[in-house]
LOLOLO-983489 format. One record per atom (N, C-alpha, C): residue in one letter; atom name; x, y, z. Coordinates in steps of 0.2 Angstrom, whole numbers. Atoms other than C-alpha are relative to their C-alpha. Example, Ala and Ser with C-alpha at 12.3 -4.5 7.8 and 13.67 -1.06 7.14 Angstrom:
{aa = A&at = N&xx = 4&yy = -6&zz = 0}
{aa = A&at = CA&xx = 62&yy = -22&zz = 39}
{aa = A&at = C&xx = 4&yy = 6&zz = 0}
{aa = S&at = N&xx = -4&yy = -6&zz = -1}
{aa = S&at = CA&xx = 68&yy = -5&zz = 36}
{aa = S&at = C&xx = -4&yy = 5&zz = 3}
//
This chain:
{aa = X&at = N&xx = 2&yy = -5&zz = 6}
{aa = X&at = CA&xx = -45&yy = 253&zz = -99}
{aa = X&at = C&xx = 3&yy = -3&zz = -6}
{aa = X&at = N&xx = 0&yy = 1&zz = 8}
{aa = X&at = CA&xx = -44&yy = 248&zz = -117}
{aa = X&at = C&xx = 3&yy = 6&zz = -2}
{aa = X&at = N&xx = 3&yy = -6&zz = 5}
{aa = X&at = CA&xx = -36&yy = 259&zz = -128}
{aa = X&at = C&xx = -1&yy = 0&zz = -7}
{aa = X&at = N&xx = 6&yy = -1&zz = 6}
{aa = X&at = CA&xx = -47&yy = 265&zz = -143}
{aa = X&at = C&xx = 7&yy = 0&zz = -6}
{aa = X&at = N&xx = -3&yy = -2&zz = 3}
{aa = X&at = CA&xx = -39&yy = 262&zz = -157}
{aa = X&at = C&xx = -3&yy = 4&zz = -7}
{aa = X&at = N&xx = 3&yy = -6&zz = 5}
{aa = X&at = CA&xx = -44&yy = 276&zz = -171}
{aa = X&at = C&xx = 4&yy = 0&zz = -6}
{aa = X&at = N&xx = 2&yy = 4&zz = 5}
{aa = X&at = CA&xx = -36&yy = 269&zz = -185}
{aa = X&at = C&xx = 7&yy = -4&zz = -1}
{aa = X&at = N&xx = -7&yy = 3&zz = 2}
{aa = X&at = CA&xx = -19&yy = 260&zz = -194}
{aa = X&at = C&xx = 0&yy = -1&zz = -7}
{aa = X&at = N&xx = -3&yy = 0&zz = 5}
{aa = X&at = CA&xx = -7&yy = 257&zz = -208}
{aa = X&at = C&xx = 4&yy = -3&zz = 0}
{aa = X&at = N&xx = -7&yy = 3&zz = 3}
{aa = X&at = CA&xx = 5&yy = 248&zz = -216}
{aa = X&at = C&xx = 7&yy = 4&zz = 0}
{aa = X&at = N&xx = -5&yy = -6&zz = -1}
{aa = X&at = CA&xx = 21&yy = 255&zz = -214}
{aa = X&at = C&xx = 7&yy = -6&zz = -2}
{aa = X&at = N&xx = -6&yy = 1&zz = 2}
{aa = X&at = CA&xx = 40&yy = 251&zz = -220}
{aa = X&at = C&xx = 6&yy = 2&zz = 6}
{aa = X&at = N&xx = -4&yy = -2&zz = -6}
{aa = X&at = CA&xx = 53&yy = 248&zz = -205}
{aa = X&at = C&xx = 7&yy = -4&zz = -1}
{aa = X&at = N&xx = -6&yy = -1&zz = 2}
{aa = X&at = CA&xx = 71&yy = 248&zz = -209}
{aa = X&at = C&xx = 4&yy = -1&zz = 7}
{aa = X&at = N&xx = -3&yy = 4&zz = -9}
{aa = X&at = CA&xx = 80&yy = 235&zz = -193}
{aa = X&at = C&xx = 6&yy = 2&zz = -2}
{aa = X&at = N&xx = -8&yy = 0&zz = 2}
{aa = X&at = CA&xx = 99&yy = 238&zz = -191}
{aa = X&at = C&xx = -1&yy = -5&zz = 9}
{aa = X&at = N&xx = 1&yy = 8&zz = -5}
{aa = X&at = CA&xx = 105&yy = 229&zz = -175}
{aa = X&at = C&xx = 3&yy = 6&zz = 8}
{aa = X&at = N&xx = -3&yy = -6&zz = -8}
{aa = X&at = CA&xx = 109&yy = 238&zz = -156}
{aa = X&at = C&xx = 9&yy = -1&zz = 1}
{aa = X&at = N&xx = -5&yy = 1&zz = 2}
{aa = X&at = CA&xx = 126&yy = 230&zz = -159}
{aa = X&at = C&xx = 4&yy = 2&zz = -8}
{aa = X&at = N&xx = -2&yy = -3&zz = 5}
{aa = X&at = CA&xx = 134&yy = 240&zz = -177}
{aa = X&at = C&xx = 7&yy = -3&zz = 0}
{aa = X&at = N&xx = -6&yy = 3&zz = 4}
{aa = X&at = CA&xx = 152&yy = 231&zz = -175}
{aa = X&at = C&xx = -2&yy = -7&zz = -1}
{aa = X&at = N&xx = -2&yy = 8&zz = 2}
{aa = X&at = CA&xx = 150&yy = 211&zz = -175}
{aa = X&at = C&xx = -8&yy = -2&zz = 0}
{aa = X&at = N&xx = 8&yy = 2&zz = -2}
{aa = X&at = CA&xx = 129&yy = 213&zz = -173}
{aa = X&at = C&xx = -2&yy = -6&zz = 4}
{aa = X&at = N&xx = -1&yy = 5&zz = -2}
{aa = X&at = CA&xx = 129&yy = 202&zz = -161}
{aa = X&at = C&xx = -4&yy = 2&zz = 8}
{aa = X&at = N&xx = 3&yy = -4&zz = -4}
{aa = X&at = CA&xx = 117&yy = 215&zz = -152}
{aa = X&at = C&xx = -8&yy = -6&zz = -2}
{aa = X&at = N&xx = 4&yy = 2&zz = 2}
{aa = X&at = CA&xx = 97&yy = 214&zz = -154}
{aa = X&at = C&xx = -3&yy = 6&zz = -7}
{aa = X&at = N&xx = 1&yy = -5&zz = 5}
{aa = X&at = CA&xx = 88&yy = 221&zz = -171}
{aa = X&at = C&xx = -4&yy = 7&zz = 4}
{aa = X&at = N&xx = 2&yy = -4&zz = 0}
{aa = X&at = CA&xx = 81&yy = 238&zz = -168}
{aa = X&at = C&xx = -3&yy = 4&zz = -4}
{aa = X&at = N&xx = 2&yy = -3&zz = 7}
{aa = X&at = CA&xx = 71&yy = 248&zz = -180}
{aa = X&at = C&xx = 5&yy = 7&zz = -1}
{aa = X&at = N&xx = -5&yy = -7&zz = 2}
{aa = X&at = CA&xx = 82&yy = 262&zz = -187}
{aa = X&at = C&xx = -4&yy = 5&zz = -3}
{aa = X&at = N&xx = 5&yy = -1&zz = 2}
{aa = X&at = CA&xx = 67&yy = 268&zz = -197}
{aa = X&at = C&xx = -7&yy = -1&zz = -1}
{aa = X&at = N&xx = 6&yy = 3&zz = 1}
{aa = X&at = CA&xx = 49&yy = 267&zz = -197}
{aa = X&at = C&xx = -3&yy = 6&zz = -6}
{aa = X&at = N&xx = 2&yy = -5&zz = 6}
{aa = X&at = CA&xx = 43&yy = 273&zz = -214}
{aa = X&at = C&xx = -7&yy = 0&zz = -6}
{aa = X&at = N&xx = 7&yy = 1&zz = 4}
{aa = X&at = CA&xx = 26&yy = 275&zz = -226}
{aa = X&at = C&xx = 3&yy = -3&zz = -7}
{aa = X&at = N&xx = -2&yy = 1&zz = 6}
{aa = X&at = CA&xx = 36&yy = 271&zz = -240}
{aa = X&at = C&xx = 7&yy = -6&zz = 0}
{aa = X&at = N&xx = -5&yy = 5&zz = 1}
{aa = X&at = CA&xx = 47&yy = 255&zz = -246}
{aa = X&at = C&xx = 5&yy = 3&zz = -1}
{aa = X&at = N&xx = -8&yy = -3&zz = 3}
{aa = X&at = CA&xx = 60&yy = 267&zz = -256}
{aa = X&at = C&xx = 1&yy = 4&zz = 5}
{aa = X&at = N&xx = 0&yy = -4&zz = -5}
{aa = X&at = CA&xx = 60&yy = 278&zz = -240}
{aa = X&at = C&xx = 4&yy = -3&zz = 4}
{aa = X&at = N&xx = -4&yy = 5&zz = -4}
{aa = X&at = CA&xx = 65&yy = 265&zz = -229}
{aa = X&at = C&xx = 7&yy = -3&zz = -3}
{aa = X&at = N&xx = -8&yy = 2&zz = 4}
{aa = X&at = CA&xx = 79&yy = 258&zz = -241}
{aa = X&at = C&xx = 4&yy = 6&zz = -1}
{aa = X&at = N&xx = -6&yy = -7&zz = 0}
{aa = X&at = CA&xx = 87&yy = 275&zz = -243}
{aa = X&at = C&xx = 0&yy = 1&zz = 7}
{aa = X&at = N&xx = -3&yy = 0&zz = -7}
{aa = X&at = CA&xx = 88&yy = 277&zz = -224}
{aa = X&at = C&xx = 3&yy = -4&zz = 3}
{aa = X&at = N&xx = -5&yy = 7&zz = -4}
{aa = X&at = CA&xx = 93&yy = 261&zz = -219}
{aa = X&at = C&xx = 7&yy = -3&zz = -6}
{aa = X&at = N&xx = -8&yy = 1&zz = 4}
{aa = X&at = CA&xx = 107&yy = 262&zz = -233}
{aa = X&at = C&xx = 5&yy = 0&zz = 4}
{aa = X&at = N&xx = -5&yy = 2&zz = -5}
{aa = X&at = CA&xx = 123&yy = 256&zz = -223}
{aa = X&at = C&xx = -2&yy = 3&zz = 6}
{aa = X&at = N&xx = -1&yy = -3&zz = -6}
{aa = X&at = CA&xx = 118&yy = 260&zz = -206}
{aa = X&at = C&xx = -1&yy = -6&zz = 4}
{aa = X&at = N&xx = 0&yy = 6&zz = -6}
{aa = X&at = CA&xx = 116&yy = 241&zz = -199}
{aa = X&at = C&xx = 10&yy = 0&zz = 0}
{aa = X&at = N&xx = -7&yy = 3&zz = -5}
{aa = X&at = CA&xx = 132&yy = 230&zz = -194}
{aa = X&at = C&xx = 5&yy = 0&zz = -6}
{aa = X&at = N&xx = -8&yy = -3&zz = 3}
{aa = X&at = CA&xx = 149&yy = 237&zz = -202}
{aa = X&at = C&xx = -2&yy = 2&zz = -7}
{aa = X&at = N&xx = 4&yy = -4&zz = 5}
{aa = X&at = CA&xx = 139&yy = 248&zz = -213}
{aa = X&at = C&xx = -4&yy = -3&zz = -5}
{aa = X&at = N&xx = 6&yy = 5&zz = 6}
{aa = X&at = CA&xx = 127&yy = 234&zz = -223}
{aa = X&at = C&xx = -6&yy = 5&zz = -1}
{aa = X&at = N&xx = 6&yy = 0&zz = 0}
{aa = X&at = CA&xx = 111&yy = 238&zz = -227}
{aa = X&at = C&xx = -7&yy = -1&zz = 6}
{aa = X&at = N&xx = 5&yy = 2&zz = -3}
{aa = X&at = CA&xx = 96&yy = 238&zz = -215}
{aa = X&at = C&xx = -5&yy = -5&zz = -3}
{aa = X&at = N&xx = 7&yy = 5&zz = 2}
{aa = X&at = CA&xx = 83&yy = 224&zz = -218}
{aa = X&at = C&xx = -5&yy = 3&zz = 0}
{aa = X&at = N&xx = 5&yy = -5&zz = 0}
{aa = X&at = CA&xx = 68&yy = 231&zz = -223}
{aa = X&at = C&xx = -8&yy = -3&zz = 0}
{aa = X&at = N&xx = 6&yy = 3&zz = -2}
{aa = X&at = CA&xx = 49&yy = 223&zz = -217}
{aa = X&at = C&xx = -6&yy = 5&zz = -1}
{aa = X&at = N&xx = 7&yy = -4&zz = 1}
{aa = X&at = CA&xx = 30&yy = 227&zz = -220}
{aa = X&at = C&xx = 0&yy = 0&zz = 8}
{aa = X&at = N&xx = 4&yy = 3&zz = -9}
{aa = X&at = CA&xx = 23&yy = 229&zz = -201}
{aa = X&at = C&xx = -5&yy = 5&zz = -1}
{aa = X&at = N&xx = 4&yy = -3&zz = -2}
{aa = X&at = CA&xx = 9&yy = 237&zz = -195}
{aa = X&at = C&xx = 1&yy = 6&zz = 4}
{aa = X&at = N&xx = 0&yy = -4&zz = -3}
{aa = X&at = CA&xx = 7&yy = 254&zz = -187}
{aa = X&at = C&xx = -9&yy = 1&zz = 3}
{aa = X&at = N&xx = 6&yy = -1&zz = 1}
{aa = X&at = CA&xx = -9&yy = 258&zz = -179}
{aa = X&at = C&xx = -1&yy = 7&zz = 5}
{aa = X&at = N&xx = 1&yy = -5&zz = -2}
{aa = X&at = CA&xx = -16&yy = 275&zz = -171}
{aa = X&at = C&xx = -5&yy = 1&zz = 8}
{aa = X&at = N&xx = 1&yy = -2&zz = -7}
{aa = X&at = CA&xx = -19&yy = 278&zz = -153}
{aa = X&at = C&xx = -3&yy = 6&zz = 4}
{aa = X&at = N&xx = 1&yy = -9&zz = -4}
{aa = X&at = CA&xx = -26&yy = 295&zz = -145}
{aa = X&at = C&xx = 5&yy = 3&zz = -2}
{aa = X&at = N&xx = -4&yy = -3&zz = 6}
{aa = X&at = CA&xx = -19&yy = 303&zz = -160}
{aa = X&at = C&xx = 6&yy = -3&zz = -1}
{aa = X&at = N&xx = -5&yy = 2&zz = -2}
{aa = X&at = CA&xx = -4&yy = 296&zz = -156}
{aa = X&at = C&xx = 3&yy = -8&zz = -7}
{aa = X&at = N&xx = -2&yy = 5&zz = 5}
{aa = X&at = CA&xx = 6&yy = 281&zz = -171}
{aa = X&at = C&xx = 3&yy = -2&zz = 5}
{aa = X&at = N&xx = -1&yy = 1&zz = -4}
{aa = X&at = CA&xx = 11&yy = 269&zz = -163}
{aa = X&at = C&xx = 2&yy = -7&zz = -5}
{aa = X&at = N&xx = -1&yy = 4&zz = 2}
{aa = X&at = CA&xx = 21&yy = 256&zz = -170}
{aa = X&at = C&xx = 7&yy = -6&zz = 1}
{aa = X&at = N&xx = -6&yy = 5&zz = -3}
{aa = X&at = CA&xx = 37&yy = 241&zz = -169}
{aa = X&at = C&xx = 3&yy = 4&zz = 3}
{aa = X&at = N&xx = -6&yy = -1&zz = -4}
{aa = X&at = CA&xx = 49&yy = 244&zz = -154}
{aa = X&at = C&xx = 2&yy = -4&zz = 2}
{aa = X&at = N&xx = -2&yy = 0&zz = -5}
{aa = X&at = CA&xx = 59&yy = 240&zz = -143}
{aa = X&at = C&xx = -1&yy = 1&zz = 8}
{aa = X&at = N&xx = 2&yy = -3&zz = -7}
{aa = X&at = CA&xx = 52&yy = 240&zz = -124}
{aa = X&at = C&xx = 8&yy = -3&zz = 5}
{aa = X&at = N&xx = -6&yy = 1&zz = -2}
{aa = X&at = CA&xx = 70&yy = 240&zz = -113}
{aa = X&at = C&xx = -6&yy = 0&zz = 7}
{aa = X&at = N&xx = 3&yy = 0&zz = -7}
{aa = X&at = CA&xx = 66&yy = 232&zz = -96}
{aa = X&at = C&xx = 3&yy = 2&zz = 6}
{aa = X&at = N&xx = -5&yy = -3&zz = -6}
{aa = X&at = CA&xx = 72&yy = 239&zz = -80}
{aa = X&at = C&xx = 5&yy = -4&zz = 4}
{aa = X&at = N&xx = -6&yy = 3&zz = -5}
{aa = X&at = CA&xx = 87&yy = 236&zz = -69}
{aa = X&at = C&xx = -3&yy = 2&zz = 6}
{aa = X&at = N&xx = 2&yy = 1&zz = -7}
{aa = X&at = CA&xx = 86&yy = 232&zz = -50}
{aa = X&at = C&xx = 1&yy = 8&zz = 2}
{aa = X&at = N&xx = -2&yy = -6&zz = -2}
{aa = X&at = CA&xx = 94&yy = 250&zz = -50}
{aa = X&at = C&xx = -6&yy = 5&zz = -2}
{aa = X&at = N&xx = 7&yy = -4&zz = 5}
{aa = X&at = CA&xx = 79&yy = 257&zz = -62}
{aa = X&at = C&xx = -4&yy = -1&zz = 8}
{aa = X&at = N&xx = 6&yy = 0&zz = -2}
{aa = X&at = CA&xx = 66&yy = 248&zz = -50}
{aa = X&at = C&xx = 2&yy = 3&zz = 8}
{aa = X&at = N&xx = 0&yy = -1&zz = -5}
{aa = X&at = CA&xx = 75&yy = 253&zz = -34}
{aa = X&at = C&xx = -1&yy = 11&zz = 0}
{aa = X&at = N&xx = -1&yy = -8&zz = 1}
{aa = X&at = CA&xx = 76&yy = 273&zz = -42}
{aa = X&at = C&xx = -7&yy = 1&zz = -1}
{aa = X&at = N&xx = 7&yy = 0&zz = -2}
{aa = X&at = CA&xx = 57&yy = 270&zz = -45}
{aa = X&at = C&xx = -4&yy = 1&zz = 5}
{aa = X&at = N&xx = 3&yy = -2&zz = -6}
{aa = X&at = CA&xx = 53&yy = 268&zz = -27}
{aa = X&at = C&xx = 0&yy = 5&zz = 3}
{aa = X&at = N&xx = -3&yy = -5&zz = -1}
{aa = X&at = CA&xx = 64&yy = 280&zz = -23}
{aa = X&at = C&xx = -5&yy = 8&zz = -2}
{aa = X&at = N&xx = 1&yy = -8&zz = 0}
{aa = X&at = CA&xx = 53&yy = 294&zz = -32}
{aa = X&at = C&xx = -7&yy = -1&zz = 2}
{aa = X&at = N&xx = 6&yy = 0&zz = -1}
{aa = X&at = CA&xx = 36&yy = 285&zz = -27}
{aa = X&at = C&xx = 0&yy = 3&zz = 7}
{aa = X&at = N&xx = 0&yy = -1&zz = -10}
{aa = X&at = CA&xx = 41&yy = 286&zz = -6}
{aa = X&at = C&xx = 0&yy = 11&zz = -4}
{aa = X&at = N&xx = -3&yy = -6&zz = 0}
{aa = X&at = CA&xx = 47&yy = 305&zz = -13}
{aa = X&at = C&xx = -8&yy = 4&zz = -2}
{aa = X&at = N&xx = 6&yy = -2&zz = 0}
{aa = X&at = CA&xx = 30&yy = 310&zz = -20}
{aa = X&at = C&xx = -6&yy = -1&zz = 5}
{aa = X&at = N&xx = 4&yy = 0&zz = -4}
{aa = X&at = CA&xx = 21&yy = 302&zz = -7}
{aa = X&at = C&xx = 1&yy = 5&zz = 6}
{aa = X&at = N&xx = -2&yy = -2&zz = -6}
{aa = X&at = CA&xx = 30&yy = 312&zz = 5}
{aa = X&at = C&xx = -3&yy = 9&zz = -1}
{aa = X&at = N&xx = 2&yy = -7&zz = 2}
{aa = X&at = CA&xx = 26&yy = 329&zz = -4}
{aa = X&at = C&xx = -8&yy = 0&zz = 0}
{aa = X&at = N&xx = 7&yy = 0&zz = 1}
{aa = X&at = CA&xx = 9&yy = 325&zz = -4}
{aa = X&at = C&xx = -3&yy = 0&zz = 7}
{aa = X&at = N&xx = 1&yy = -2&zz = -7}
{aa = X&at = CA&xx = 8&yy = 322&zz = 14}
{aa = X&at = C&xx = 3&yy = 4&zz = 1}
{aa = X&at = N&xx = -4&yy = -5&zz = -3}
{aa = X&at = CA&xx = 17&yy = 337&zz = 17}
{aa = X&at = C&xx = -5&yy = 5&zz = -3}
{aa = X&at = N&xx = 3&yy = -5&zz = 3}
{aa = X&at = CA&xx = 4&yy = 346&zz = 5}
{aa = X&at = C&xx = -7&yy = -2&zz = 6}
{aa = X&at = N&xx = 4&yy = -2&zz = -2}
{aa = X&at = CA&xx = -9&yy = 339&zz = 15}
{aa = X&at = C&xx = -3&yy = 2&zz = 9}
{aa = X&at = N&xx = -2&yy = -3&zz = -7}
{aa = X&at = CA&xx = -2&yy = 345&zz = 32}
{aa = X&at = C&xx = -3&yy = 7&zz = 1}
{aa = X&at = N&xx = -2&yy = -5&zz = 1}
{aa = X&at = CA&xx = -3&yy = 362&zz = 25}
{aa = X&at = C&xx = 4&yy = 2&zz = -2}
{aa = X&at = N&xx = -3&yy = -2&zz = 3}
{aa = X&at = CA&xx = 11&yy = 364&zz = 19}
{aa = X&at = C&xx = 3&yy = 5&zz = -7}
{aa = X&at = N&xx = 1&yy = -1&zz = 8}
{aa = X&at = CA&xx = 14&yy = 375&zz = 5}
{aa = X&at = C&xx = 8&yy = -1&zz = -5}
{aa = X&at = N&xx = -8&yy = 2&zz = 5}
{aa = X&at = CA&xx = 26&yy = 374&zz = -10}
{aa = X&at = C&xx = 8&yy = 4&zz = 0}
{aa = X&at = N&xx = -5&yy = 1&zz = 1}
{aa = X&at = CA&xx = 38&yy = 384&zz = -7}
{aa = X&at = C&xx = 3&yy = -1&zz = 9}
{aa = X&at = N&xx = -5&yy = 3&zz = -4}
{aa = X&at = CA&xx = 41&yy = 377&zz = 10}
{aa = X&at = C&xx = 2&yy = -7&zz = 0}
{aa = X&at = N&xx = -1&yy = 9&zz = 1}
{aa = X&at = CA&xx = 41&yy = 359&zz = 3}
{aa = X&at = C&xx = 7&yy = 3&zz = -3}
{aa = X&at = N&xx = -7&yy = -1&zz = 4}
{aa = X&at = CA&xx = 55&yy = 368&zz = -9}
{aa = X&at = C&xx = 5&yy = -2&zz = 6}
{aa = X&at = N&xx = -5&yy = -1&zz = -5}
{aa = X&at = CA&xx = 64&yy = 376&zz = 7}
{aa = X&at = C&xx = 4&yy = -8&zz = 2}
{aa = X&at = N&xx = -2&yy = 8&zz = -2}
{aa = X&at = CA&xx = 65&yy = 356&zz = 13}
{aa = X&at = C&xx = 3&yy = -3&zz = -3}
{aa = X&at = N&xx = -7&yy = 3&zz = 4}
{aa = X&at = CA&xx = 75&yy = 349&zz = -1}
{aa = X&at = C&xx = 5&yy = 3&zz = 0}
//
């Protein structure tokens, strides 16, 4: 599935850095704003030992009403993907349990 994108903008995004004492982290948007003076008044001292945020044009664009613009995607840990399985085996299991007949509050009573 494609999604529909329904429209976009310019926008003003104000980096500081995931590291704030020796930056030594990676950049992170601290602001994503419609306005350049917007963004420089926000990202006043709030990067690495209170500097300035850097401030860039990017793109924002509009999603199933949804803005949708620069981030950061954090990937998961073995611990994340093993707590993922963890909750898929646990829905599978209530669902087999729903469709035993079981009803909801004796799925509850079970936990």
């Amino acid at each position: 599935m494609t999604p529909d994108i329904q429209d976009f903008k310019m926008v003003f995004v104000a980096w500081s850095n995931s590291d704030l004492t020796e930056g030594r982290g990676y950049s992170i948007p601290y602001a994503v704003c419609e306005s350049k003076s917007t963004a420089l008044r926000l990202g006043r001292k709030k990067s690495v030992q209170g500097s300035d945020c850097r401030v860039t044009r990017e793109i924002a664009l509009k999603v199933d009403g949804k803005w949708l613009g620069p981030t950061r995607i954090e990937r998961s840990s073995k611990e994340d993907d093993a707590g993922d399985e963890r909750i898929a085996k646990r829905i599978a299991a209530i669902e087999k349990a729903k469709a035993a007949g079981l009803t909801a509050d004796e799925i509850a009573a079970i936990r």
